[in-house]
C-alpha positions as CSV (number, residue, x, y, z in Angstrom):
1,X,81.9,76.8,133.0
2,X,83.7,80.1,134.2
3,X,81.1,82.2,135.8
4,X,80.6,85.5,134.5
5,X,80.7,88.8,136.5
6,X,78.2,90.6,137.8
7,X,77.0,93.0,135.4
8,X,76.8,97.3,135.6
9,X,73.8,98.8,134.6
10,X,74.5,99.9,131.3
11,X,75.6,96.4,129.5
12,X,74.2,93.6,129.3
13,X,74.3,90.3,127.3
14,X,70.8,88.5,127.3
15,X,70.6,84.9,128.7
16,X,70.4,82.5,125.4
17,X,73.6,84.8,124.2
18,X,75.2,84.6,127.0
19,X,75.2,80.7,128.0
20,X,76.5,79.9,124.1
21,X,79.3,82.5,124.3
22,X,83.1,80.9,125.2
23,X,84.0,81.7,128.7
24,X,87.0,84.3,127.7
25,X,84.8,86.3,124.4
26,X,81.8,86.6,126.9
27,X,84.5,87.9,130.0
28,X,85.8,90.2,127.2
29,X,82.4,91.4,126.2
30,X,81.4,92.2,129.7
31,X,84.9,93.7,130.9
32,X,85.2,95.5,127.7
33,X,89.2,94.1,127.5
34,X,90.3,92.7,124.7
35,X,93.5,90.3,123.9
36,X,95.9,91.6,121.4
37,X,97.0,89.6,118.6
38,X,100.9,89.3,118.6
39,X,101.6,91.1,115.2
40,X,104.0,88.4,112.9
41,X,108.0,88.7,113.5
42,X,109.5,91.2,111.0
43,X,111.5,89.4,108.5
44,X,114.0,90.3,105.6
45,X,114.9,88.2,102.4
46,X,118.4,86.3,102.8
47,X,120.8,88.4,101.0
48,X,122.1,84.7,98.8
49,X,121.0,81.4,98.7
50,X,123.3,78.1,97.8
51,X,123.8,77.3,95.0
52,X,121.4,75.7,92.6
53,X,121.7,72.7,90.1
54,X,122.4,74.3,86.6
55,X,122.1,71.1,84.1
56,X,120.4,70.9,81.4
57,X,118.8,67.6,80.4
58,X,120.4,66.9,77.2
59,X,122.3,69.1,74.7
60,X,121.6,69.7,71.3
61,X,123.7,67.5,68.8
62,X,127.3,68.1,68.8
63,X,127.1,70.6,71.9
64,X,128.5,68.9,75.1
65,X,126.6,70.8,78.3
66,X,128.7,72.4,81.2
67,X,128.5,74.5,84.0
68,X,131.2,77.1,83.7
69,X,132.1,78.9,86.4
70,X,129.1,77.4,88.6
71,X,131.7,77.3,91.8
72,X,131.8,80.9,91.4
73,X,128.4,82.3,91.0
74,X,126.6,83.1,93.7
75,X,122.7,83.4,93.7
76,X,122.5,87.1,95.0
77,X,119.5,89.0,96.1
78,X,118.3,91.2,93.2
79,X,114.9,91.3,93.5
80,X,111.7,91.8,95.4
81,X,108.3,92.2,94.7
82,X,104.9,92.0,96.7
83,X,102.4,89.8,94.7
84,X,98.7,90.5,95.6
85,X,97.8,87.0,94.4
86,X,99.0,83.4,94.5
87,X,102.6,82.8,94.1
88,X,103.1,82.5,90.3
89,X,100.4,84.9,89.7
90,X,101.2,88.0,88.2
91,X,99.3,90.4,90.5
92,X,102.6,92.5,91.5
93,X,101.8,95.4,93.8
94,X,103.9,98.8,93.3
95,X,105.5,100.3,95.5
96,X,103.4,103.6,97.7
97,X,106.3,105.4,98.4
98,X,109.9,105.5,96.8
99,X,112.4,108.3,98.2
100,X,115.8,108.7,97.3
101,X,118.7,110.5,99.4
102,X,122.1,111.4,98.0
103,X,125.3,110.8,100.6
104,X,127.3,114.1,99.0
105,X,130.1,111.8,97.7
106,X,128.3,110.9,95.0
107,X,126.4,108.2,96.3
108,X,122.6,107.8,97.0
109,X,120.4,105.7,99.0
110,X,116.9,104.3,97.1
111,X,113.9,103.1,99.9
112,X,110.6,101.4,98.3
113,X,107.7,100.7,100.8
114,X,104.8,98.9,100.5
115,X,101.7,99.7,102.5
116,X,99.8,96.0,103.5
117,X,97.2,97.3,105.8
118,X,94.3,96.0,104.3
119,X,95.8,93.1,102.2
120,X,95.2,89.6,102.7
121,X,96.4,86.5,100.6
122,X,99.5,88.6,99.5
123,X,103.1,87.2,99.3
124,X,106.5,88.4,99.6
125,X,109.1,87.2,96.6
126,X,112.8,87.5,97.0
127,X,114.7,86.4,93.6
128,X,118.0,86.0,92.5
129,X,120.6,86.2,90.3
130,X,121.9,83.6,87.7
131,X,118.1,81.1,89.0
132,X,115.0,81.4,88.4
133,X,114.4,80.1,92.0
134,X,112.3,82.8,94.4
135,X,111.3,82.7,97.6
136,X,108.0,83.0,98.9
137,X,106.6,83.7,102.1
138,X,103.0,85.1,103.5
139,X,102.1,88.6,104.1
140,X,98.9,88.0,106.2
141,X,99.4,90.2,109.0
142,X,102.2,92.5,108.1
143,X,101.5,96.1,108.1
144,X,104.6,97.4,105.6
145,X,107.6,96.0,103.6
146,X,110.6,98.2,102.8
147,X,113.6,97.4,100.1
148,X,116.8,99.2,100.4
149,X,119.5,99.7,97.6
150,X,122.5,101.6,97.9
151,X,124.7,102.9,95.2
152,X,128.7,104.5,95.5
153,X,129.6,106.9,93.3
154,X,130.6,105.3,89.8
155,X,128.6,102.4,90.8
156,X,124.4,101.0,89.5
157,X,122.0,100.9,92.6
158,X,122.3,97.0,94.5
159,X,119.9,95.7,96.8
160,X,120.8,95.9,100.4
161,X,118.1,94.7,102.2
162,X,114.5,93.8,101.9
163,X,112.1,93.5,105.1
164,X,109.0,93.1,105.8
165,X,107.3,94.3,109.7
């Protein structure tokens, strides 16, 4: 066992605490340090995903089943949500803050964010076009998640990014 320091005057851990306490939480307690957690690395939904199997088991009668085009679509990001629940629930969190910021050439910029602080057992979901595949990944310990789309003049708004820190 680690022996402890000598204690000041004005703190003190009684005997029967201090002899079940772990070596570092009781050093803590009587240094009055603490060890940081190392906050989650920030990450952003990939922007496309391969491509998926499109079949379909069996086609009605007389219909023969194909996959036009499947070489050419591609499974783009067009989606994300933060689901207070389980994946598959539908406990979708909106957004806290939305602002929007025009370029002068008749383009604009969109931003979402999501506050977490506070949430635990949430998920990110990143979806796609053309599948209904998503991805899901853990928000337990992320403090905010932002979604970027950008739009050029004589265009809709497309998602550009999605992150979460």
């Amino acid at each position: 066992m680690v022996p402890l320091p000598r204690l000041d005057r004005t703190f003190s851990i009684p005997m029967r605490l201090r002899s079940s306490l772990p070596p570092l939480i009781a050093l803590m307690l009587l240094t009055g340090s603490s060890v940081a957690m190392a906050a989650p690395e920030p990450f952003s939904c990939p922007m496309q995903i391969p491509l998926t199997n499109q079949s379909l088991a069996a086609a009605p009668a007389g219909w023969e089943a194909t996959t036009a085009g499947s070489e050419r679509t591609q499974h783009d990001l067009t989606n994300f949500a933060v689901n207070g629940g389980p994946v598959g629930s539908p406990n979708g969190e909106i957004y806290d803050k939305e602002e929007e910021r025009k370029d002068g050439k008749g383009g604009a910029t969109r931003i979402q964010r999501w506050n977490l602080q506070g949430m635990t057992g949430g998920f990110a979901i990143c979806s796609y076009f053309r599948t209904r595949v998503e991805l899901a990944r853990s928000l337990d310990g992320y403090a905010s998640c932002e979604v970027t789309y950008t739009r050029t003049k004589n265009s809709d708004f497309r998602m550009t990014s999605a992150t979460c820190r």
